[in-house]
C-alpha positions as CSV (number, residue, x, y, z in Angstrom):
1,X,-3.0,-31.9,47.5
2,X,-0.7,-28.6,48.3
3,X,1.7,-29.7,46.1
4,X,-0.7,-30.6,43.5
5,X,-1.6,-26.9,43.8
6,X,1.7,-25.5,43.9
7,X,2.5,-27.3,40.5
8,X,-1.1,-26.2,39.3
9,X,0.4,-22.4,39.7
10,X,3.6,-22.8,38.6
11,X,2.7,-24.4,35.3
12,X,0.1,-21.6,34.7
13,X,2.8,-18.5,35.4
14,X,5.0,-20.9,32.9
15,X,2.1,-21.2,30.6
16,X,1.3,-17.0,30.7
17,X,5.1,-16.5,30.2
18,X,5.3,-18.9,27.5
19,X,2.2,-17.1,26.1
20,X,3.4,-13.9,26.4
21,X,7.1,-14.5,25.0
22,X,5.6,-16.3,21.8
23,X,3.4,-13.1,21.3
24,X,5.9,-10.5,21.8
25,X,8.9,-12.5,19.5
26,X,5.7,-13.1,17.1
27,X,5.3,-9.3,16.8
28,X,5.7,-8.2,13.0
29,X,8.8,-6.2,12.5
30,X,11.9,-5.6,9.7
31,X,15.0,-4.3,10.6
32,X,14.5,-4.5,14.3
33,X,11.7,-2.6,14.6
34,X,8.2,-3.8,15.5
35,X,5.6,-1.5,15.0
36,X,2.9,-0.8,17.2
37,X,-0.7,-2.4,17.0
38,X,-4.4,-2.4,19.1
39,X,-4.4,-4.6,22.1
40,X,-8.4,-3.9,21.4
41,X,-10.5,-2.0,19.4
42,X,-13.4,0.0,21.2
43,X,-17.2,0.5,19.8
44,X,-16.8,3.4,17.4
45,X,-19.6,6.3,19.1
46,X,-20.2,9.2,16.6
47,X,-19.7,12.8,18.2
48,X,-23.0,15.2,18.3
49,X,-22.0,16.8,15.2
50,X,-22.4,14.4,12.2
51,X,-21.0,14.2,9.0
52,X,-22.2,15.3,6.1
53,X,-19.9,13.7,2.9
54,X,-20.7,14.0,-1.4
55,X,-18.1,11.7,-2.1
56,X,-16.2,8.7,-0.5
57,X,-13.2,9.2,1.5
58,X,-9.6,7.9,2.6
59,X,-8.5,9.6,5.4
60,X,-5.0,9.0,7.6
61,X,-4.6,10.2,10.8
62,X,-1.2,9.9,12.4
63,X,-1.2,8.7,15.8
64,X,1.9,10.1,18.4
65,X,2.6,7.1,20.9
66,X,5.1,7.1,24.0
67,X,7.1,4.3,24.8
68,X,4.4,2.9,26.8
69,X,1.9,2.8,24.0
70,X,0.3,5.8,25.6
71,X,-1.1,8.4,22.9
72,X,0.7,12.0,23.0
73,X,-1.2,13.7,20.0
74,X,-3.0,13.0,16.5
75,X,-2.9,14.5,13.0
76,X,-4.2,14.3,9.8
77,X,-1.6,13.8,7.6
78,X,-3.0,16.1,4.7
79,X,-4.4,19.3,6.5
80,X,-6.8,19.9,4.4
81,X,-8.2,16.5,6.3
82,X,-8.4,18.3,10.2
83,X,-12.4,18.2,10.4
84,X,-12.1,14.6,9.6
85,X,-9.5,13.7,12.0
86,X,-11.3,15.7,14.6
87,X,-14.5,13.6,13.6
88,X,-12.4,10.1,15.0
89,X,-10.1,12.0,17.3
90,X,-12.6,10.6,20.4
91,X,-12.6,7.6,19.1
92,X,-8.5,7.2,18.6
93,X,-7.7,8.6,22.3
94,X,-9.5,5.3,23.5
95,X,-7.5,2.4,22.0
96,X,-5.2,0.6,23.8
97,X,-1.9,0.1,22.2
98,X,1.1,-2.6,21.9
99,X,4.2,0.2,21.6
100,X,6.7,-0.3,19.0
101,X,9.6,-1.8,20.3
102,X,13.7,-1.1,18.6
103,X,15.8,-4.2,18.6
104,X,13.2,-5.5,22.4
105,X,13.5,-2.3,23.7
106,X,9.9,0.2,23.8
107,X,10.2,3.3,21.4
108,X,8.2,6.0,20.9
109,X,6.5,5.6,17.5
110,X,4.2,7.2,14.8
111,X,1.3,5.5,14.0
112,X,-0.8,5.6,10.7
113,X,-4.2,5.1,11.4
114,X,-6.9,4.8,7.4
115,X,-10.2,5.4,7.9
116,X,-12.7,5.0,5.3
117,X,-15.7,7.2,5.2
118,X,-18.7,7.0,2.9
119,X,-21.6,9.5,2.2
120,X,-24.7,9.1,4.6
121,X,-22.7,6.4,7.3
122,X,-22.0,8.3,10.6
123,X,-19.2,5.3,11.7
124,X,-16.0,5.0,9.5
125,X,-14.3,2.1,8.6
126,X,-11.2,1.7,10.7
127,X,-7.5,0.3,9.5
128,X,-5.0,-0.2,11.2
129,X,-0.9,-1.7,9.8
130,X,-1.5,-4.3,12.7
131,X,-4.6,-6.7,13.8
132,X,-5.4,-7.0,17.4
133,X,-3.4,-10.3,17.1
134,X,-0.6,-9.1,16.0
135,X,-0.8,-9.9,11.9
136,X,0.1,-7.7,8.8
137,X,-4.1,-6.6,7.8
138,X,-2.8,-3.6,5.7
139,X,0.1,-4.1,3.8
140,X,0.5,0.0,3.3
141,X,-0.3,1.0,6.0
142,X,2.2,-1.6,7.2
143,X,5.2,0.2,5.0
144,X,3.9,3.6,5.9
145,X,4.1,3.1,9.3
146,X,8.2,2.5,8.6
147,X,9.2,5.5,7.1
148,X,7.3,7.6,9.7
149,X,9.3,6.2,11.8
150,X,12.8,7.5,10.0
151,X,13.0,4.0,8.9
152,X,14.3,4.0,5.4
153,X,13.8,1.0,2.7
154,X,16.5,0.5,-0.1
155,X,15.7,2.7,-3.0
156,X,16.8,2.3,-6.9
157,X,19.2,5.0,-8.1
158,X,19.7,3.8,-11.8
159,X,18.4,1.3,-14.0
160,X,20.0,0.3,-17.7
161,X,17.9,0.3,-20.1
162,X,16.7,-3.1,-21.3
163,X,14.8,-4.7,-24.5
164,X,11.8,-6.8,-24.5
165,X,11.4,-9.6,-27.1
166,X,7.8,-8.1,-28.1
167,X,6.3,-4.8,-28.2
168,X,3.2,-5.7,-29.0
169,X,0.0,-3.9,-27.5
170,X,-1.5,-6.9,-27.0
171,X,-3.5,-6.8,-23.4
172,X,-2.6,-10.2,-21.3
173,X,-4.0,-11.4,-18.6
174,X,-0.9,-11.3,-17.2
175,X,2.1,-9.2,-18.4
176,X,5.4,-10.6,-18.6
177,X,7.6,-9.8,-15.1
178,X,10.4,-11.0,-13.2
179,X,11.3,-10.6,-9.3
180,X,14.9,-11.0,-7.9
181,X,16.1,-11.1,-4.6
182,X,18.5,-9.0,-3.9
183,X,21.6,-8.9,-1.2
184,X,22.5,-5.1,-0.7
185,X,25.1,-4.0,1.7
186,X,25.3,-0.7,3.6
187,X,26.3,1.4,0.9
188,X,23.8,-0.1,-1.5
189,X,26.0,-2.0,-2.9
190,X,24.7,-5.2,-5.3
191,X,26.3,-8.3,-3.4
192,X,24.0,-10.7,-4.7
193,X,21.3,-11.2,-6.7
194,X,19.0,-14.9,-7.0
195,X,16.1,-15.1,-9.5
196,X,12.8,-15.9,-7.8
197,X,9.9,-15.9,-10.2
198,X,10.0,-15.2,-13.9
199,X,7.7,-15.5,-16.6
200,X,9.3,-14.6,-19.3
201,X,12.1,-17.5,-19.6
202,X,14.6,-16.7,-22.2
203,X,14.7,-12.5,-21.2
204,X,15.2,-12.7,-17.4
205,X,18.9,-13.2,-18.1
206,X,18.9,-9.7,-19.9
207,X,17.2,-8.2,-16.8
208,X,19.5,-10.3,-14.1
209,X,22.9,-8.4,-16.3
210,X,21.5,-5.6,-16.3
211,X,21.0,-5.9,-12.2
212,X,25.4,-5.8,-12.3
213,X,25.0,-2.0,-13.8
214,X,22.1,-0.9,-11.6
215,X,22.7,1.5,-8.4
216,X,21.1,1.2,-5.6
217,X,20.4,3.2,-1.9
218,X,20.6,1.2,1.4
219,X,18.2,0.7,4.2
220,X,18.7,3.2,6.9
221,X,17.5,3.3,10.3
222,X,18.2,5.5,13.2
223,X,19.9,7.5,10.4
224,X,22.5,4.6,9.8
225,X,22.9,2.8,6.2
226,X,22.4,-1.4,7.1
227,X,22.9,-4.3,4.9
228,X,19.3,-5.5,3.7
229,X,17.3,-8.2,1.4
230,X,15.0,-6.8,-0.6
231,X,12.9,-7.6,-4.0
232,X,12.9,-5.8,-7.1
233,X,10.0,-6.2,-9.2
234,X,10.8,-5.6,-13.0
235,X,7.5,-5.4,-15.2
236,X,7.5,-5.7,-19.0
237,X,4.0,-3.8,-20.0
238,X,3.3,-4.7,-23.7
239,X,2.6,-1.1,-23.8
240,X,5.6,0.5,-23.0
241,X,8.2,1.1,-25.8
242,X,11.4,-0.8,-26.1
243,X,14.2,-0.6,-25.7
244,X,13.6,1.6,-22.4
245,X,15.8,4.4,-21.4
246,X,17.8,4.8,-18.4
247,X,15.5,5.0,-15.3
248,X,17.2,7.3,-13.2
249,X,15.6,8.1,-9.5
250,X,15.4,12.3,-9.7
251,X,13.3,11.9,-12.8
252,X,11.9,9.2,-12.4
253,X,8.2,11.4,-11.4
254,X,8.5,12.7,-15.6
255,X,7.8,9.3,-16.7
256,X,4.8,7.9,-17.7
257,X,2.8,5.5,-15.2
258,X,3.4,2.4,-17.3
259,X,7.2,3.7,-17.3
260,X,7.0,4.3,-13.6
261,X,5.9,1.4,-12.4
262,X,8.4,-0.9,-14.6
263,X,11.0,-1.0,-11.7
264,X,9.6,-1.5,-8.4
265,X,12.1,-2.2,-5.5
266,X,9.7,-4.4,-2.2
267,X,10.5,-4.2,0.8
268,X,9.7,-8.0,1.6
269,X,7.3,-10.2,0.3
270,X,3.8,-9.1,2.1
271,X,0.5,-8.4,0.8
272,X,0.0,-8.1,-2.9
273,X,3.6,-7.9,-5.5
274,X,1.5,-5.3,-7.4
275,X,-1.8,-3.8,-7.4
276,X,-4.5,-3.6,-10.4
277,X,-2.2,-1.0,-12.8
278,X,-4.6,0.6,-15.9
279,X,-3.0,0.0,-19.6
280,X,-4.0,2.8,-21.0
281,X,-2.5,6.0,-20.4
282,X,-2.9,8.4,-21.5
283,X,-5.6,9.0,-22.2
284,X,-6.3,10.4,-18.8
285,X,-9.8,12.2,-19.2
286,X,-12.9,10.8,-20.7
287,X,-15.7,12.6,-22.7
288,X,-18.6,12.8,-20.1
289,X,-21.1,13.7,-22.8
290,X,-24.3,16.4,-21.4
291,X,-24.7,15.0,-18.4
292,X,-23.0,16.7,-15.6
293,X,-22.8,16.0,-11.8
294,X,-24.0,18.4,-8.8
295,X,-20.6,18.3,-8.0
296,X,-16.7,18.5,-9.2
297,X,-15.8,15.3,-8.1
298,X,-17.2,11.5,-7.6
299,X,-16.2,8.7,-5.8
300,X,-16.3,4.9,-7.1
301,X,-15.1,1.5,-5.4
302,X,-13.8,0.3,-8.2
303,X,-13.1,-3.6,-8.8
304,X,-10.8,-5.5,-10.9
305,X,-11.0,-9.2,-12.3
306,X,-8.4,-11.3,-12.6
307,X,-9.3,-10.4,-16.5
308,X,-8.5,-7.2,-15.6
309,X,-12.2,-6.1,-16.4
310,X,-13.5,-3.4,-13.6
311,X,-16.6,-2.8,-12.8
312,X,-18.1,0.0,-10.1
313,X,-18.9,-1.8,-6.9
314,X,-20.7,1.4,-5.4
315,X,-20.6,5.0,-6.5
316,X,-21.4,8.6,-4.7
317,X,-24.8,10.3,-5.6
318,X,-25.5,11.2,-9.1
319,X,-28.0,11.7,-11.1
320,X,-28.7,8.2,-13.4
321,X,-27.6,9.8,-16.7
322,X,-24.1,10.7,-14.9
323,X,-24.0,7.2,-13.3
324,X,-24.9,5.8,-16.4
325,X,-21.9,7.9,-18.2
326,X,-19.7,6.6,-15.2
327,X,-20.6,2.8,-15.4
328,X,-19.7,3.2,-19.5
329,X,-16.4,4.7,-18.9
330,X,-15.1,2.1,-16.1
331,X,-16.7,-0.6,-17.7
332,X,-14.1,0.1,-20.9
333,X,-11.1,0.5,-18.6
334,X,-8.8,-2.5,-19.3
335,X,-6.4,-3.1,-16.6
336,X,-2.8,-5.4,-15.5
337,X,-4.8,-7.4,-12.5
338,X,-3.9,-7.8,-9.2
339,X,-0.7,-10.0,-8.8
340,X,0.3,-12.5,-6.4
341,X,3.7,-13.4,-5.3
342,X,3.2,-16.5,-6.9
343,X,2.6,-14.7,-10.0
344,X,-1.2,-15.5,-10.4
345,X,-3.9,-12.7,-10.4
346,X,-6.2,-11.8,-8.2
347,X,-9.1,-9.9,-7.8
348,X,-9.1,-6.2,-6.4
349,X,-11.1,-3.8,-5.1
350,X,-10.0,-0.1,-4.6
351,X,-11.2,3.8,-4.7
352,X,-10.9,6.0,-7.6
353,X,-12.0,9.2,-7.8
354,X,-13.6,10.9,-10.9
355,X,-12.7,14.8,-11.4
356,X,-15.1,16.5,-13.7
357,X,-13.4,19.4,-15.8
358,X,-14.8,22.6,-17.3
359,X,-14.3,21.0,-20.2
360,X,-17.1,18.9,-19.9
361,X,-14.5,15.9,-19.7
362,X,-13.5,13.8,-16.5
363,X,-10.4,12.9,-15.2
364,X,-10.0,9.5,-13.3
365,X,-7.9,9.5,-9.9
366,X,-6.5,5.9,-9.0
367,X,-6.3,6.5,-5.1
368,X,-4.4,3.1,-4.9
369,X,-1.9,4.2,-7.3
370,X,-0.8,7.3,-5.5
């Protein structure tokens, strides 16, 4: 019977080792460093003072943690946030944290923390980069949480222009794209490049020479240029003009979204390869007839089909003729859906916000986009 016992407790300290090795080489990382996530997530209790909100809002507080997970101090990152962060800042000091770890070793770390708050609900909804177990739930937040943390992704310096078979304005489901892996080393150097999804056969070729003239910036961390993977996601909108001009980094802001968003270099393959893009800009702004709001600005949870039809999920107060001018206006928004990394869309949902002008015009604010 004792040694039944003694091999009863053995096998669980072998078990709880196993357990806890397989969670901490199962913590999400890139480039050695694992960022930090909730061990659990406390009931959210609203301070005294409640909140009194017009429109819909994304907040991010950034969390300071110790190498022991232990918070040190919080900020908004946008000042013009503070009454907000204070709101949550109760809340925050009470989670429990996994600290980041550097190649095993415990870091300090910065932590980005969303929270989501909407007119007339006292508790926020809270986002973190990292579940309690562990997993990617907010692929942003996730990359954010990187370059707070002086961890720098490979960049593109210069692009070639390239030609696209058709120009057409035509608005597909899905628009044309290609993504390449690429093999940089630590000067951003192209050392190899592999094709992995295309749908545009008989082009990708142009777009995988054109990768041989193409500059590039390394991954950096700790202030050190590494060798890295990443993707580059090359998008042919039917609405942008061809042949394209050279995309050059410093002036790259200048261009158009469309243009913008044509090169995209990823980090890795997590969460969405892109985001529901609108075709047509400009325009910008939008007549909003007579009506007016009681305020400069509106919020609207916006969602996208895989048709890349939106429609308003919910919307901040207005009167009915406003929301009715709203509904009109999103309703004949035509966007690229939601992609995949197999290519296929999907449906999105995301924030916009609607900035009324003196004009009696209102200008719509993608807050995915940004």
């Amino acid at each position: 019977m004792k040694i039944n016992r003694l091999f009863l407790t053995v096998a669980i300290f072998v078990w709880l080792g196993v357990s806890l090795n397989a969670r901490a080489e199962t913590q999400v990382g890139l480039y050695g460093f694992c960022i930090p996530f909730p061990k659990e997530v406390p009931a959210f209790e609203p301070p005294r003072r409640l909140l009194s909100l017009n429109t819909e809002r994304m907040v991010c507080v950034l969390v300071q943690l110790d190498s022991g997970g232990n918070i040190s101090g919080l900020s908004p990152e946008y000042p013009a946030d503070s009454g907000l962060a204070a709101y949550v800042e109760g809340f925050l000091r009470e989670l429990s944290l996994e600290p980041a770890t550097m190649n095993g070793q415990k870091v300090a770390s910065v932590l980005p923390v969303m929270l989501q708050f909407r007119p007339g609900a006292v508790i926020p909804q809270v986002q973190f980069p990292i579940d309690e177990n562990g997993r990617i739930s907010d692929a942003d937040l996730y990359w954010k949480t990187f370059a707070l943390n002086e961890i720098g992704f490979p960049g593109i310096v210069t692009f070639p222009s390239y030609f696209a078979r058709s120009s057409s304005t035509s608005e597909p489901a899905v628009y044309p794209f290609v993504l390449v892996r690429l093999q940089l080393d630590d000067t951003g150097r192209l050392l190899n490049s592999e094709k992995v999804r295309s749908t545009c056969h008989g082009f990708d070729e142009q777009i995988m020479s054109a990768l041989l003239y193409a500059k590039f910036s390394p991954a950096v961390v700790n202030g050190k240029s590494i060798a890295s993977t990443p993707f580059l996601l090359v998008s042919l909108f039917p609405q942008m003009d061809y042949p394209t001009t050279v995309w050059n980094r410093e002036s790259c802001d200048q261009l158009s979204l469309l243009n913008r968003l044509s090169l995209r270099m990823l980090p890795d393959t997590v969460g969405l390869m892109s985001k529901a893009i609108p075709l047509r800009i400009p325009p910008d702004r939008y007549p909003l007839g007579r009506s007016r709001p009681a305020h400069n600005m509106l919020s609207a949870y916006v969602q996208v089909d895989t048709l890349g039809r939106a429609r308003i999920i919910r919307c901040s107060r207005a009167g009915r003729a406003t929301m009715d001018t709203v509904r009109r206006i999103i309703g004949n928004l035509r966007f690229a859906p939601a992609l995949d990394y197999d290519g296929k869309a999907r449906q999105f949902s995301g924030l916009a916000y609607l900035r009324f002008t003196g004009s009696a015009d209102v200008r719509i604010v993608y807050d995915w986009l940004r």
